[in-house]
KELO-752945 format. One record per residue (C-alpha): residue number from 0; residue in three letters; x, y negated, z. Coordinates in Angstrom, 1 decimal, decimal comma. Example, Ala and Ser with C-alpha at 12.3 -4.5 7.8 and 13.67 -1.06 7.14 Angstrom:
# KELO-752945
+-------+------+--------+--------+--------+
! kekol ! nuvo !     c1 !     c2 !     c3 !
+-------+------+--------+--------+--------+
!     0 !  ALA !   12,3 !    4,5 !    7,8 !
!     1 !  SER !   13,7 !    1,1 !    7,1 !
+-------+------+--------+--------+--------+
***
This chain:
# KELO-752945
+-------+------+--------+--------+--------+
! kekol ! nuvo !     c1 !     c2 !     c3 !
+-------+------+--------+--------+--------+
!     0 !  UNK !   16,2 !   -2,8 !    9,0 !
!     1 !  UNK !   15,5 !   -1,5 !    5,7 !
!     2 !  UNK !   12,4 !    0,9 !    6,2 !
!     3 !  UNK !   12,2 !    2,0 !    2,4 !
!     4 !  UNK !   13,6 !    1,6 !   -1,2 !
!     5 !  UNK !   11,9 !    1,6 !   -4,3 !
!     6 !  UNK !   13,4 !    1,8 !   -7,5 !
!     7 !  UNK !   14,5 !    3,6 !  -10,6 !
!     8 !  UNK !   16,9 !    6,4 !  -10,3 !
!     9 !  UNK !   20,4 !    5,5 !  -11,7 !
!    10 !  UNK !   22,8 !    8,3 !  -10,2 !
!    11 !  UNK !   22,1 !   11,7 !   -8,6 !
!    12 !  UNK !   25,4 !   13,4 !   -7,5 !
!    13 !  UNK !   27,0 !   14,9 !   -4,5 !
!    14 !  UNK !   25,2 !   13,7 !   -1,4 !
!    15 !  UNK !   23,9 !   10,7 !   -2,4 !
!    16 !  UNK !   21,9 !    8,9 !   -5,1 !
!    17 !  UNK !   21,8 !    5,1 !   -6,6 !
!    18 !  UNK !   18,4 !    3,5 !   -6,6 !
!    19 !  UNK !   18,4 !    0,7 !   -8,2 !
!    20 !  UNK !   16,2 !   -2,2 !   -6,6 !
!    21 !  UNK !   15,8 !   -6,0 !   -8,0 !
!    22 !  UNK !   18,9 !   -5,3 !  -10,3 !
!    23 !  UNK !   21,1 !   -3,9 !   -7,3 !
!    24 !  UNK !   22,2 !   -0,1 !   -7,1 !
!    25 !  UNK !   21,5 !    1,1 !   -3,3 !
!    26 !  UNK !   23,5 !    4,3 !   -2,7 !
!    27 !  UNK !   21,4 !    6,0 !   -0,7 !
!    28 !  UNK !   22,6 !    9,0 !    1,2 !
!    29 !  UNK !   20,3 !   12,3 !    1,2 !
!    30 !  UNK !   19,7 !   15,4 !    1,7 !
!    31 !  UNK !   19,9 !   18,4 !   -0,6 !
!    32 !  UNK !   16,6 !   19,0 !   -0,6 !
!    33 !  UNK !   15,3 !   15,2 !   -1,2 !
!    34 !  UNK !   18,2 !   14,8 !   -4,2 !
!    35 !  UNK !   16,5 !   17,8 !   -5,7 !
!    36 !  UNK !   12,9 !   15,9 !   -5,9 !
!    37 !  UNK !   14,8 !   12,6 !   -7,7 !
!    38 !  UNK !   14,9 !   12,7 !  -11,8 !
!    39 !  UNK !   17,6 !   10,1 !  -13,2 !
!    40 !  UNK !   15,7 !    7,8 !  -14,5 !
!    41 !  UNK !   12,5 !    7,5 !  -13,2 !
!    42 !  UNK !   11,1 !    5,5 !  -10,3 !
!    43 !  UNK !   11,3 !    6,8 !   -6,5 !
!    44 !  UNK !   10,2 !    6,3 !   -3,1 !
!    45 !  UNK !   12,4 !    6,9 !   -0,1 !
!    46 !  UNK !   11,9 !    5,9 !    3,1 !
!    47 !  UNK !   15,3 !    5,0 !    4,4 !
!    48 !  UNK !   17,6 !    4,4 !    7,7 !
!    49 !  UNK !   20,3 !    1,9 !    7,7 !
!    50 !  UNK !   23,6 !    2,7 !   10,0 !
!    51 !  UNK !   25,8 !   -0,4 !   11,2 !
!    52 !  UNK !   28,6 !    0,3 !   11,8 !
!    53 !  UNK !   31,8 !   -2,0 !   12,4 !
!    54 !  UNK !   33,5 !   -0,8 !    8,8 !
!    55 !  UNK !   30,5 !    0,5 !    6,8 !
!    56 !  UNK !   26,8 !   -0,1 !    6,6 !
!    57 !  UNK !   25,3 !    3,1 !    5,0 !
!    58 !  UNK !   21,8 !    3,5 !    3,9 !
!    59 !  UNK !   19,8 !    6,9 !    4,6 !
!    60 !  UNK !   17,1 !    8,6 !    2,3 !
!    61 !  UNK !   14,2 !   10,3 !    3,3 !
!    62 !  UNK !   11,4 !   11,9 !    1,2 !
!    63 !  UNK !    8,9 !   10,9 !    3,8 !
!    64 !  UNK !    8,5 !    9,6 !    7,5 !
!    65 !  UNK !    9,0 !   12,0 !    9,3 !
!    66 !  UNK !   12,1 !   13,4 !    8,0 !
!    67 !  UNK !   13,5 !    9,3 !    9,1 !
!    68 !  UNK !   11,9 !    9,9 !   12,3 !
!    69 !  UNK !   13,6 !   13,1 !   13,3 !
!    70 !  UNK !   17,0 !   12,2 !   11,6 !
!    71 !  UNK !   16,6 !    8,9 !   14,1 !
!    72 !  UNK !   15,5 !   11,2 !   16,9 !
!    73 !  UNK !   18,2 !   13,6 !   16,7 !
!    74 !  UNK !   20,4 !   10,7 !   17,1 !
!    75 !  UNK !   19,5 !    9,8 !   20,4 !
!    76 !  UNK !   21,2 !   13,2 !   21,8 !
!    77 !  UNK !   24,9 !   12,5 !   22,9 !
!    78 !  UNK !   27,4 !   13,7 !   20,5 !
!    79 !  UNK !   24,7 !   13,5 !   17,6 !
!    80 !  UNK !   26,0 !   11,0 !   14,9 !
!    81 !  UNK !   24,0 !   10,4 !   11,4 !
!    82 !  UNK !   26,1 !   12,8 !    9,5 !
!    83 !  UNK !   25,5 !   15,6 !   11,7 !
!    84 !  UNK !   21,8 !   14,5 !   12,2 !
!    85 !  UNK !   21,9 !   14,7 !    8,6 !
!    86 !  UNK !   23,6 !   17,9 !    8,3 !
!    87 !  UNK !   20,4 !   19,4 !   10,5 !
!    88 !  UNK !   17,9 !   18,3 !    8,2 !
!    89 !  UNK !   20,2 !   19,9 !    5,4 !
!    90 !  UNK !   19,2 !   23,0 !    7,0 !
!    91 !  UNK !   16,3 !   22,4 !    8,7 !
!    92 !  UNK !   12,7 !   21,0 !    7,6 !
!    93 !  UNK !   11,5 !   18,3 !   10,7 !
!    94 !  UNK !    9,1 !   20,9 !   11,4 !
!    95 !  UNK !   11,9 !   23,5 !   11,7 !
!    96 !  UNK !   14,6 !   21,5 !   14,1 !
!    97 !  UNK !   11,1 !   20,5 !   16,4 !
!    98 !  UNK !   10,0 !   24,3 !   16,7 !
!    99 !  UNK !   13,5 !   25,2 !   17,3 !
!   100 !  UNK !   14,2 !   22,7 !   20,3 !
!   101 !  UNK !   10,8 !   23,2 !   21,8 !
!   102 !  UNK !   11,2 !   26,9 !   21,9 !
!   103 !  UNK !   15,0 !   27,0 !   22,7 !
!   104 !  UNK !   16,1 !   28,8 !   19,2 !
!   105 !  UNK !   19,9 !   28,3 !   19,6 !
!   106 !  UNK !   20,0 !   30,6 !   16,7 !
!   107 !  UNK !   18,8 !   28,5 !   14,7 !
!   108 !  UNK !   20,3 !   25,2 !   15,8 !
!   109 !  UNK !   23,7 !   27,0 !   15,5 !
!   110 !  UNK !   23,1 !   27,8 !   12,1 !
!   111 !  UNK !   24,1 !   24,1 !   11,3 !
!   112 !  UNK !   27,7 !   23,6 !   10,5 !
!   113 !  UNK !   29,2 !   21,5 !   13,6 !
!   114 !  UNK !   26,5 !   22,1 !   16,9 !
!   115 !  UNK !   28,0 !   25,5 !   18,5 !
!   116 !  UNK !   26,1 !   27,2 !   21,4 !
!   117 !  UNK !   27,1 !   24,2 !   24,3 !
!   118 !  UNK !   26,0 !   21,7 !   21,8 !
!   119 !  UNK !   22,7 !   23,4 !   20,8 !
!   120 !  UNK !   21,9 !   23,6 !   24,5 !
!   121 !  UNK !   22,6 !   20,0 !   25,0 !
!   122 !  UNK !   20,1 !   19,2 !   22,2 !
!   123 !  UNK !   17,2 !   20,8 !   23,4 !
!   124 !  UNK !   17,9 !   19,5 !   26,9 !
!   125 !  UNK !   17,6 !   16,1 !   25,9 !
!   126 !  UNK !   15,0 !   16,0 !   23,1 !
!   127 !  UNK !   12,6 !   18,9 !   24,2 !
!   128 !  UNK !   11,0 !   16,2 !   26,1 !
!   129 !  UNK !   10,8 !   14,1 !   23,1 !
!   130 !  UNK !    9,6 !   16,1 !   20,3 !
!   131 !  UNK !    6,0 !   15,8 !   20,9 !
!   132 !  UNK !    3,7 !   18,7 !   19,9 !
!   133 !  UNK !    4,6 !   21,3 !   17,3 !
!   134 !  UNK !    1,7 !   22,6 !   15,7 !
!   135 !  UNK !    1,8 !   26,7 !   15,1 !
!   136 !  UNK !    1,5 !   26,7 !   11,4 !
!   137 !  UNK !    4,2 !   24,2 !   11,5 !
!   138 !  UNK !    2,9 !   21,1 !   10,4 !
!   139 !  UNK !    4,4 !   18,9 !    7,9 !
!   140 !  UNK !    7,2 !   21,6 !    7,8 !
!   141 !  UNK !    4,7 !   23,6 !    5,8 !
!   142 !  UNK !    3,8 !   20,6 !    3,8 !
!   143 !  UNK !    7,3 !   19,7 !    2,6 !
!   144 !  UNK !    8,4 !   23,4 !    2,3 !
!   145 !  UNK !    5,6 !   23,8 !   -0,3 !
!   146 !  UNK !    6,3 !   20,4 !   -2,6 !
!   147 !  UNK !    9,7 !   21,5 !   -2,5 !
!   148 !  UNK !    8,7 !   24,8 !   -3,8 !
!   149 !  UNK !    6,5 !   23,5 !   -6,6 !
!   150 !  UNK !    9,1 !   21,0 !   -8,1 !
!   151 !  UNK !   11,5 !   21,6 !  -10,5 !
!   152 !  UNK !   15,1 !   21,6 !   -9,2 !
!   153 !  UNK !   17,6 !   21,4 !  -12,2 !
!   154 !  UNK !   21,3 !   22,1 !  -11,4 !
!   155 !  UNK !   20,9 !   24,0 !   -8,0 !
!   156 !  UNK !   23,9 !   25,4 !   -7,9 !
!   157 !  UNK !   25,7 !   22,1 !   -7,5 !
!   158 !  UNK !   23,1 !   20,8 !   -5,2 !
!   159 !  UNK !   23,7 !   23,8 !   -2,7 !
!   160 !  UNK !   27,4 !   23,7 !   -3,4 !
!   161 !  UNK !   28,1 !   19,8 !   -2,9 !
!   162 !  UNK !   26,4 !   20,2 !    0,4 !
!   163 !  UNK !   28,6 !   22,7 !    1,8 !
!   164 !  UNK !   31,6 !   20,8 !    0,7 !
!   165 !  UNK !   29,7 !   18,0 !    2,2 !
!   166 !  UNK !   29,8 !   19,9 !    5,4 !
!   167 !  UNK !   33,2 !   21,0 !    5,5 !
!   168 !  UNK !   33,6 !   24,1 !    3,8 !
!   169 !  UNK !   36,4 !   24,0 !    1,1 !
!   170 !  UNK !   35,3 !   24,4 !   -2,4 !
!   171 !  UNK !   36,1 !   27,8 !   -2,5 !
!   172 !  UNK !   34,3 !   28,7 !    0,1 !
!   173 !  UNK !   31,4 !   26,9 !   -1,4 !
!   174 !  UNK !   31,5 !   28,9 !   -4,7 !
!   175 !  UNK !   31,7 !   32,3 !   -3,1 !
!   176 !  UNK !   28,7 !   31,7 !   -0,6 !
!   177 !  UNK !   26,8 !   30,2 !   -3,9 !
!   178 !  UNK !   27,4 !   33,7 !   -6,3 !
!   179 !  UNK !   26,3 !   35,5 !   -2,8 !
!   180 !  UNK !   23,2 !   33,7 !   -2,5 !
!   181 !  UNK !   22,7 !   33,2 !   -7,1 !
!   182 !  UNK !   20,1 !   35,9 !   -7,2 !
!   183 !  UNK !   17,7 !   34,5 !   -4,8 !
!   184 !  UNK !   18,1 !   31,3 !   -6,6 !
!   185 !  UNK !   17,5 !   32,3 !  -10,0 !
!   186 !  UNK !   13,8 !   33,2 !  -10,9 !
!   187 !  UNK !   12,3 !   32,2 !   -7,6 !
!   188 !  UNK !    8,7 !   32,4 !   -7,3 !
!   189 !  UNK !    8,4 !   33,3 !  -10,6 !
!   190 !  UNK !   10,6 !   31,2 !  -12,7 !
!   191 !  UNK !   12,1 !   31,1 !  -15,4 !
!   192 !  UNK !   16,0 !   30,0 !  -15,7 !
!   193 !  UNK !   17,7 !   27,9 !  -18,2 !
!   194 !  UNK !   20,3 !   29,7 !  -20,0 !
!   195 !  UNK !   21,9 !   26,8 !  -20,8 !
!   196 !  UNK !   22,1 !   24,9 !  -17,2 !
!   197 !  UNK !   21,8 !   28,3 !  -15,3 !
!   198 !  UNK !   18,7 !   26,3 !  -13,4 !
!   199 !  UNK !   15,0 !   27,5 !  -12,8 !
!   200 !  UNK !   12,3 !   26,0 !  -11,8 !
!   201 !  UNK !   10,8 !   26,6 !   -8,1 !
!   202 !  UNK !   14,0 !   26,8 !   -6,5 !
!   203 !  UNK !   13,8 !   26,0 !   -2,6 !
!   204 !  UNK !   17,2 !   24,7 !   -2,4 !
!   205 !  UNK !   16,8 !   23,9 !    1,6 !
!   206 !  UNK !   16,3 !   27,8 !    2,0 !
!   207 !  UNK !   18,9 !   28,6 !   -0,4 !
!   208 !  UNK !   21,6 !   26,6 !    1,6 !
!   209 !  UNK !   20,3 !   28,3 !    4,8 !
!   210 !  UNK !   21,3 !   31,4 !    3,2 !
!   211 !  UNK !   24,6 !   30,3 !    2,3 !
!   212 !  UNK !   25,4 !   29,3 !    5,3 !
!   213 !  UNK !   24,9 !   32,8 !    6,4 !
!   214 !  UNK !   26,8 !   33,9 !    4,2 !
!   215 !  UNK !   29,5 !   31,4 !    5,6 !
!   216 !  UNK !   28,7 !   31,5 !    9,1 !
!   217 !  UNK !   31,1 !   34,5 !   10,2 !
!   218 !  UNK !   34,1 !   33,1 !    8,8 !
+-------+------+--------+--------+--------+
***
């Protein structure tokens, strides 16, 4: 298994990102929210899942451990694959997706594009016993949620917007839940856009695709 790369950043663009490691570029699968914390050319850290399967062996990224550990956990629910375990943590901080099964928030397990109702129930039934303790003030959730906050995401538009295409949702669709959600993404916390990329600094891309899908989610 390959528990972690380290390398410099070569590409960051749709879902994934190239790391290169020992003169090899590893595409690296990831999150919207981890993409956001990797800068083209400078070095990175991610702790990583590797999937075998017969036609493809596809490497997962991770800002830390315990976003591998609950992508890996969610797969051990039936009818949980890595893309839609991935598609969770899209939406959902670790902290989030354990508070959510331990308290039976099908709300906010449907929220993710692909688990309906039956499927959200099915979740919590077999990983509530699994999750281990969630701490009240949400534990590393909090953590993450706040290093996300306090680094610069260039570009977010595209991050939020090749995720939904990522999970599904035609491009369209994408660019209409993006100009719903474009005021909460410009200036957050206090920042200041770039009139040239249209991209501020402090922008909580994780909470800004939760949004979008809400925006999405009647359709």
């Amino acid at each position: 298994m390959i528990a972690s790369v380290t390398g410099r950043v070569a590409v960051v663009a749709g879902s994934g990102a190239v790391v290169e490691v020992g003169g090899v570029g590893l595409l690296v699968q990831c999150t919207p929210a981890t993409l956001s914390s990797l800068r083209v050319g400078e070095p990175a850290t991610l702790h990583t899942s590797l999937v075998v399967r017969e036609d493809a062996l596809t490497l997962y990224g991770f800002a830390d451990a315990d976003e591998r550990a609950t992508f890996e956990l969610l797969q051990a629910a039936t009818g949980v694959g890595p893309r839609l375990a991935q598609a969770v943590l899209a939406v959902h901080p670790p902290a989030a997706v354990r508070r959510a099964v331990a308290t039976e928030d099908l709300a906010a397990l449907t929220l993710v594009p692909g688990i309906g109702r039956k499927g959200a129930q099915r979740l919590i039934l077999e990983l509530r016993d699994r999750i281990g303790e969630v701490a009240e003030d949400g534990g590393s959730g909090a953590a993450w949620d706040a290093g996300l906050r306090a680094a610069g995401v260039p570009a977010w538009r595209e991050q939020v917007r090749d995720a939904l295409c990522g999970l599904g949702y035609t491009v369209r669709e994408a660019d209409e839940a993006v100009a719903r959600v474009e005021p909460a993404g410009v200036g957050t916390n206090g920042s200041t856009p770039d009139g040239a990329t249209g991209a501020g600094t402090d922008v909580d891309v994780a909470a800004l695709l939760r949004a979008a899908l809400a925006v999405l989610r009647p359709r």
